[in-house]
C-alpha positions as CSV (number, residue, x, y, z in Angstrom):
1,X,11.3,-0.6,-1.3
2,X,8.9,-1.5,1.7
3,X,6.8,-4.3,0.9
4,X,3.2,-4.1,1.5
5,X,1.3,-7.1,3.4
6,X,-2.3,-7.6,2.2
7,X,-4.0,-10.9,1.3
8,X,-5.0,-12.5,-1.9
9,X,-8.7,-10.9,-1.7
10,X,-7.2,-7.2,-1.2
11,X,-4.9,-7.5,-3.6
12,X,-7.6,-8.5,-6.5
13,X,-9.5,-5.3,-4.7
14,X,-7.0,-3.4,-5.6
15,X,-6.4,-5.1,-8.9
16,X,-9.9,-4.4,-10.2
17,X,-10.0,-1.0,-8.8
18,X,-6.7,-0.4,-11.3
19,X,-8.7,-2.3,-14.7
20,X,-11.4,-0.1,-13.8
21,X,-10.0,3.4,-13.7
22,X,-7.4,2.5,-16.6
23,X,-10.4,1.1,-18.8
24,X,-13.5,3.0,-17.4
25,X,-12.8,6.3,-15.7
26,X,-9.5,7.0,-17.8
27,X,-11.6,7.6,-21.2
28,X,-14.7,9.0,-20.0
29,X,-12.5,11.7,-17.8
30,X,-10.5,12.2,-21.5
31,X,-13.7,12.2,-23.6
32,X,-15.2,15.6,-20.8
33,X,-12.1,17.2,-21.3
34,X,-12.4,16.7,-24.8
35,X,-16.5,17.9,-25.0
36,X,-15.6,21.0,-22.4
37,X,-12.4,22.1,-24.5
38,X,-15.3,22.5,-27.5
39,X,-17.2,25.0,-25.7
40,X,-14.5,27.6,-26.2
41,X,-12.7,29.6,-23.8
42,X,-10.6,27.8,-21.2
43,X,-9.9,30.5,-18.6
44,X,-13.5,30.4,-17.5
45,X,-14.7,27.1,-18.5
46,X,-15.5,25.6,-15.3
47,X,-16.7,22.0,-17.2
48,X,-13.0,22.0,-18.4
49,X,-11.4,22.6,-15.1
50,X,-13.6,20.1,-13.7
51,X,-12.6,17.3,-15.5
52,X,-8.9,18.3,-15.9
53,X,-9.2,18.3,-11.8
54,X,-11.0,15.0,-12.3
55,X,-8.3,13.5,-14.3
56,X,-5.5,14.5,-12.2
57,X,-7.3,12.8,-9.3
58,X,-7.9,9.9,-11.6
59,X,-4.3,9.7,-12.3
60,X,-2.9,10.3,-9.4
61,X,-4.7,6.8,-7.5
62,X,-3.8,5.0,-10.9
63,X,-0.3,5.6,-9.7
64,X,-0.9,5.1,-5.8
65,X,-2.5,1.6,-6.9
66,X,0.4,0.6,-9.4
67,X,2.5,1.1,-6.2
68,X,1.1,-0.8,-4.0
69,X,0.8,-3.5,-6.1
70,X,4.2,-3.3,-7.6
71,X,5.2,-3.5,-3.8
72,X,2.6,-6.3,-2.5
73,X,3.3,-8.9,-0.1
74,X,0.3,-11.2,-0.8
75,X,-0.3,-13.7,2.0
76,X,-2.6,-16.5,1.6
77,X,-4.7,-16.7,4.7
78,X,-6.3,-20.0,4.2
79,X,-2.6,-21.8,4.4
80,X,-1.8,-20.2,7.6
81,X,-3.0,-21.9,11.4
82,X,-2.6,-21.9,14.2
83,X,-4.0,-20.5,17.9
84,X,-1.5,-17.5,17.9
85,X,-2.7,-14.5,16.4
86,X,-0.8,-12.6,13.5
87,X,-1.8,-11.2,9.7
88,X,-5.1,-12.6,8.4
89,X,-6.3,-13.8,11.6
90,X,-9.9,-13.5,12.3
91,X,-10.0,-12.4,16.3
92,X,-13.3,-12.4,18.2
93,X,-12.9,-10.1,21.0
94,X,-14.7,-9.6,24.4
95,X,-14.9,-6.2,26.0
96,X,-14.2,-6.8,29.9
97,X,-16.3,-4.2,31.1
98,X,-19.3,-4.3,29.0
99,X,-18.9,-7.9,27.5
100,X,-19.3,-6.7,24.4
101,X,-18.4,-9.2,21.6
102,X,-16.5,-7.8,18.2
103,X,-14.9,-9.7,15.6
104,X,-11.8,-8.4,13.6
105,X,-9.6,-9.8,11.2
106,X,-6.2,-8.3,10.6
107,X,-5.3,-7.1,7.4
108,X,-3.0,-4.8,5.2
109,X,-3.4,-1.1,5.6
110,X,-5.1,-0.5,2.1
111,X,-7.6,-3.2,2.9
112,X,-8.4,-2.2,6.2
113,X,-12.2,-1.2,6.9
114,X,-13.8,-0.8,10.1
115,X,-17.2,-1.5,9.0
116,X,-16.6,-4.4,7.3
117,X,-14.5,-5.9,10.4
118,X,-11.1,-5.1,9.0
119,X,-8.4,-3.3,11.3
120,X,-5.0,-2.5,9.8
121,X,-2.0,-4.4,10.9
122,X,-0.5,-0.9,11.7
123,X,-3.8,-0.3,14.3
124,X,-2.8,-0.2,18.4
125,X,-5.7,-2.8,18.5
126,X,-4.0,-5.6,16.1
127,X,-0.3,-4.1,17.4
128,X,-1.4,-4.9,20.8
129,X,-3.1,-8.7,19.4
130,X,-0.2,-10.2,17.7
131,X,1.5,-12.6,19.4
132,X,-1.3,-13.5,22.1
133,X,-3.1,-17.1,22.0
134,X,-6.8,-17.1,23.0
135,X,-7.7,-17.1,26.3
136,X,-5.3,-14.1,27.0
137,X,-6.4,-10.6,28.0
138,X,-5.0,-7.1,26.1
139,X,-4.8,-3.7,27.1
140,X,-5.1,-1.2,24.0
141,X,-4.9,2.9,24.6
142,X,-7.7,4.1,22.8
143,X,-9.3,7.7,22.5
144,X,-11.6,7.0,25.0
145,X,-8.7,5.5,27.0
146,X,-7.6,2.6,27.6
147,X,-9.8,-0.8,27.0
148,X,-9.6,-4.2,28.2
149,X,-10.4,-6.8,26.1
150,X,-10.6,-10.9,26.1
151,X,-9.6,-13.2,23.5
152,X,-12.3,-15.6,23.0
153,X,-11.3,-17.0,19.6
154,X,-8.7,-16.6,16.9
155,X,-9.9,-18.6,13.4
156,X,-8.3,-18.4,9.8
157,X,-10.6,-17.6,7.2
């Protein structure tokens, strides 16, 4: 069974994403299937096969989450340092030809979110990160080719 990296704040993500469904979602879905099945026949009740299709969704990320917790590797970014860049570092990045300045930090694949400056371990960008110190320059192939980029910082937070 393959573990699953993701730090201590995506795995209480996930954790309340679980409570939620199980406590929340779980008996309202139950209590439209129940209100739906009252209005009589099933075969063309489209309430009913609504909220059965609802609750199989439902179910079905109940059991993806259970997973991936079951299988999490939680790694606790504020005990890790250092200037060379692996999971949970924070990376500020400089693109060399427009000198455009991101941020990432490199997280778990569940956790990952581009818009909230999270890139997935698994990513060519992070792939092509670890291991390099600040100061160094990366190459990543991107869909728009391939990009040049400076490392200007690497922080844990």
């Amino acid at each position: 069974m393959e573990k699953v990296p993701m730090t201590v704040a995506g795995f209480a993500a996930l954790g309340e994403e679980l409570k939620k469904r199980q406590s929340e979602d779980r008996p309202r879905i139950i209590e439209h299937i129940a209100e739906a099945r009252s209005h009589g026949d099933l075969s063309e009740n489209a309430e009913y096969h609504a909220a059965k299709e609802e609750q199989s969704h439902n179910e079905g990320r109940i059991a993806e989450l259970e997973d991936k917790l079951a299988r999490a590797d939680i790694i606790d970014i504020s005990k890790l340092s250092g200037d060379t860049i692996k999971f949970g570092a924070t990376v500020t990045l400089v693109d060399e030809d427009t000198e455009k300045k991101t941020v990432w930090q490199i997280v778990g694949e569940v956790e990952a979110d581009a818009k909230k400056g999270r890139i997935s371990i698994t990513s060519p960008l992070a792939r092509a990160l670890i291991g390099k110190k600040k100061g160094a320059s990366v190459e990543v192939n991107t869909p728009g080719g391939a990009k040049a980029y400076e490392i200007t910082k690497v922080e844990w937070r």
